[in-house]
N, C-alpha and C positions, 0 to 999 in steps of 0.2 A: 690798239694794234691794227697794222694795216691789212688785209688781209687780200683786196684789190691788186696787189703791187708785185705778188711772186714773180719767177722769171719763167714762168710756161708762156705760150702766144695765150692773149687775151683777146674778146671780140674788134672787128670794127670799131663800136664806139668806145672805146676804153676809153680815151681822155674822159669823154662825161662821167661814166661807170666809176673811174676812179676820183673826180671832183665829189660825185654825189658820196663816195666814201667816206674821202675827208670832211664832207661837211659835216656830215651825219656823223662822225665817230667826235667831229668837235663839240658838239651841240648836246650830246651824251650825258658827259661826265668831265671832271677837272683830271689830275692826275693825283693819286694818293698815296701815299707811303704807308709803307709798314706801321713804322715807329712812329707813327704819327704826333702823337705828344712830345715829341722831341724838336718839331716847326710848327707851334703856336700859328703862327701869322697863318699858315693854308689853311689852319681850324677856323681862327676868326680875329677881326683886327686889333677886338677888345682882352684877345689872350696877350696881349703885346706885355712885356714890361713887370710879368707875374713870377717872377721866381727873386731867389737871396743873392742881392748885389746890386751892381749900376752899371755892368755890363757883362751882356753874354753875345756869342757866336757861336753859330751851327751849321755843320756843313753835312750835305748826305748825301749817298749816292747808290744806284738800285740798278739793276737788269733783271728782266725777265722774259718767261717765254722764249729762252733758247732754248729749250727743248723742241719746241713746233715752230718756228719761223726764225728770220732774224731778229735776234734779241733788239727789246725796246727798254729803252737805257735811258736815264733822264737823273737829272742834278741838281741839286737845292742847295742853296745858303742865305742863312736868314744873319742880321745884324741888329742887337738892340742895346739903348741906350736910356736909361734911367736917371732922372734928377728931381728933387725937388722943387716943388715954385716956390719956397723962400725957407728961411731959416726959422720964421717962428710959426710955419705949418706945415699938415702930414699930410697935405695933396700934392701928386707927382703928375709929369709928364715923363711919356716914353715917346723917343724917336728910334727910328730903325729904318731898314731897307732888307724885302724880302726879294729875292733872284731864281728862276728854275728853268732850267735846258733841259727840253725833253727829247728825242728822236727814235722812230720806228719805222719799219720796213724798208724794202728795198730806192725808196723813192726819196732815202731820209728826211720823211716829213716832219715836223720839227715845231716847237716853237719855245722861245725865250721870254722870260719875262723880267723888268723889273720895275719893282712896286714900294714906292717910300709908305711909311707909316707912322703915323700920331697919333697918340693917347691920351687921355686925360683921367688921372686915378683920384676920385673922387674919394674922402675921407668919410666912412658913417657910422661909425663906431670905432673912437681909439682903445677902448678898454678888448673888444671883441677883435681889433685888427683886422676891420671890414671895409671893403672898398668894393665903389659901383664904377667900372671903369669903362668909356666911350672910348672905340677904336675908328679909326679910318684907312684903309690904306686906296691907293691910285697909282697906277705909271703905266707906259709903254708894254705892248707887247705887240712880238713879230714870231707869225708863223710863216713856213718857207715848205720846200722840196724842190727833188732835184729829177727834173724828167728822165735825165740821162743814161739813168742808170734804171730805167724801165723798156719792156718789149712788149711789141707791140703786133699784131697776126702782119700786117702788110712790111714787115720786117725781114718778115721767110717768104720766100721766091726758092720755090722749088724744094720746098724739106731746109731749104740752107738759110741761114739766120746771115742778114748783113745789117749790121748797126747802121744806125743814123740813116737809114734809106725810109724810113715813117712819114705818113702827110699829116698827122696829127699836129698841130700850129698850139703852142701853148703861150700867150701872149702874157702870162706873169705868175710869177714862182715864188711870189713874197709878197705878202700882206701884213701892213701895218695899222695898228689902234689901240686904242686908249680905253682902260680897263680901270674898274672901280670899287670898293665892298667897305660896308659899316655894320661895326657887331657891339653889343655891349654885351659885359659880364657883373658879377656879382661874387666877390673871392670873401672869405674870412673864415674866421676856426672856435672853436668851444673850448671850454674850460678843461677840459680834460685832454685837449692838443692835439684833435681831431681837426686837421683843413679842411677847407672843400672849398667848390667856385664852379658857379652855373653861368650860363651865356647863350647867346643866340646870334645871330649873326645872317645877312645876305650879301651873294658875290654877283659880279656883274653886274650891277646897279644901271646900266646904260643897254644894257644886251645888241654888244656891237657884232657887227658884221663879222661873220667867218669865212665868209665863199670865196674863189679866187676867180670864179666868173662875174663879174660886178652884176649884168643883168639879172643873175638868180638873188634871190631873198631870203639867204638863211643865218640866224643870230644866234649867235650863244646865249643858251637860257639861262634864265635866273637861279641861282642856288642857293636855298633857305638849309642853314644848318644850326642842332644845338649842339652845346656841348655840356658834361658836368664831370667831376673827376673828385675822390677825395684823400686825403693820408691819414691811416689810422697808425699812431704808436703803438705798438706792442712792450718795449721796451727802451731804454735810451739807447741802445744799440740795433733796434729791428723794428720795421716799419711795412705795413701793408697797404700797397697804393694798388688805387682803379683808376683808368681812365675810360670815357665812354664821347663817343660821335653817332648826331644819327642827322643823314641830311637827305638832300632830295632834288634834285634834277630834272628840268626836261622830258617827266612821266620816270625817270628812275631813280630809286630811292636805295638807302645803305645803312647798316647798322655797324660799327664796332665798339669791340671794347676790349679793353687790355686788365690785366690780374699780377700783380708784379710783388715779390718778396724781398726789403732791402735790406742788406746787414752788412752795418758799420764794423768791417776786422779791425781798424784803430781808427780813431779821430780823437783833436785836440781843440779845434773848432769849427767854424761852417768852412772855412778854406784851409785847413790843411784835417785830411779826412782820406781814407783809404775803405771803400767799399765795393760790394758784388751784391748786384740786381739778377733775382731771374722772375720769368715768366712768359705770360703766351698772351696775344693777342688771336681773337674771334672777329673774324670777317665773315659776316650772314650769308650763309648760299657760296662761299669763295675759299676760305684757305681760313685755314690753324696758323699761327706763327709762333713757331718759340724764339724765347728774345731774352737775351743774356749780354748785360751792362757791367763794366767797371769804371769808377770812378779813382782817382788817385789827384788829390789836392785839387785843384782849378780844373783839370782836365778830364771829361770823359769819355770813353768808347763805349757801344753799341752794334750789336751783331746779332741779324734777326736772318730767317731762312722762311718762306711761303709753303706749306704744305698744301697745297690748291685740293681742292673736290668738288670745283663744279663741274659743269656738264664740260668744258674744257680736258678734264681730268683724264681721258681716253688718247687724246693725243699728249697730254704734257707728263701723263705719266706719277701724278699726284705733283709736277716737281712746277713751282712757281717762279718766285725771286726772290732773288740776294740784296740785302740790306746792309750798308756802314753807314753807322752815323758818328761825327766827331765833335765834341761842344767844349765850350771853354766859357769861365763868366768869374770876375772877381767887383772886386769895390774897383773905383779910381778916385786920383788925390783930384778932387772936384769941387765946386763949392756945394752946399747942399747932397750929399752923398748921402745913402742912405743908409752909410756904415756912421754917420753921426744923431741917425737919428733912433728913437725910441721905437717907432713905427712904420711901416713899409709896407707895400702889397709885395707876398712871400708867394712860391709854389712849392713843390714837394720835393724841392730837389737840397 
């Protein structure tokens, strides 16, 4: 969140004041969703490629913080694509392509990303339907803002505010570089039809430049994150899923984890199936989230709300952010499909 950027007069040196913001608010933290388990690839590259089918797409999209400033809005869509490496083995690759536009304050400082991804699902047990699966993902990313729609104290002459009169010189408003992150996991299930799937994963592999002053020296830090998540059947109709993140940043670190209830109101098989997910995600030190999913054949919705309580909580009023997420994933007439095969890296869905 920007916090530098309101439209009160700001010192003399605001240009610095507000670079030193950006840097520092970059160098933080990533950007993270509610639903988090719904964009695998931001958890980690080795989540690519884990759920039932040979193609899924998700797309999500979040504001918050309009309660205390201008809302800070940002957008994800992730793409993935599953195949086998041949017809008389059960190791797959997964390709995909993860994208997110984010933008906050009055300055809409911003940044876009997008990030191809490969996988490699390694077979370790066909009886156990167990795979150790290397991810990688890489691509372009461009952060930006827009001075223009910033004020500045030598703007006001006399009480009276006249735009564009600033000596403030901002010689670049967009930065571009090349972003990197490798995670491996560990997915498979028990005899009794319990999943689960552990992994680890680090982002920023290169720790590139974030400053838009080129003589200052400041990098986005490196982020070490785990993950594990499991599904316990209760019934052929109701199923009890966790999901859990706990990663670490540039001196700041995060715990979540999600508690979710599903029951199948009819299904016939894994794509054509009509269900309602509830539960809440636990953000440490941050927000409660309750989060309520329906699924109906190939298609699911998602709809979560931020109960915040941290130390924020006095100006936002307990009130956070708004969540939609939208997914879709079926088989395709492919060769090596993983609807022809006996075995597959599966996820909980």
């Amino acid at each position: 969140m920007l916090l530098c950027s309101d439209k009160q007069p700001i010192m003399k040196r605001s240009g610095l004041l507000f670079f030193v913001c950006l840097s520092f608010a970059a160098a933080a933290q990533d950007l993270n969703f509610s639903q988090f388990y719904e964009l695998p690839l931001l958890r980690n590259p080795a989540l690519a490629g884990i759920y039932t089918g040979d193609f899924r797409a998700t797309s999500a999209f979040r504001s918050q913080w309009g309660r205390v400033t201008v809302p800070y809005t940002f957008q994800a869509m992730s793409i993935e694509m599953k195949t086998g490496v041949s017809e008389a083995s059960d190791n797959y690759f997964s390709v995909g392509l993860q994208m997110t536009r984010d933008q906050a304050g009055d300055s809409k400082f911003g940044k876009t990303q997008v990030l191809p991804v490969l996988a490699f699902h390694k077979v370790m047990s066909a009886e156990r339907n167990s795979y150790l699966t290397l991810g990688f993902m890489g691509g372009i990313v461009q952060q930006r803002f827009d001075p223009t729609q910033l004020r500045f104290d030598d703007e006001f002459q006399n009480g009276v505010y006249i735009p564009r009169s600033t000596s403030q010189i901002f010689t670049q408003t967009q930065l571009n570089y090349l972003d990197a992150s490798v995670g491996l996991s560990f997915s498979s299930e028990f005899n009794n039809g319990i999943r689960y799937y552990i992994g680890g994963g680090m982002y920023h592999l290169t720790n590139p430049k974030v400053v838009f002053y080129q003589q200052d020296e400041i990098r986005l830090s490196r982020k070490y994150i785990g993950n594990a998540g499991f599904m316990l059947p209760i019934s052929d109709y109701q199923d009890f899923i966790v999901y859990m993140d706990y990663f670490q940043q540039g001196g700041f670190s995060q715990g979540q984890g999600g508690f979710f209830y599903k029951n199948k109101l009819w299904s016939e098989d894994e794509f054509r199936v009509v269900s309602l997910t509830g539960g809440a995600i636990f953000r440490w030190n941050d927000a409660i989230i309750p989060v309520l999913r329906f699924d109906y054949n190939k298609i699911g919705v998602g709809l979560s709300y931020d109960a915040n309580f941290s130390k924020l909580r006095r100006a936002s009023q307990f009130q956070g952010g708004f969540e939609l997420t939208l997914s879709f994933k079926s088989h395709l007439n492919i060769r090596n499909s993983s609807l022809e095969k006996t075995k597959c890296p599966v996820g909980f869905d």
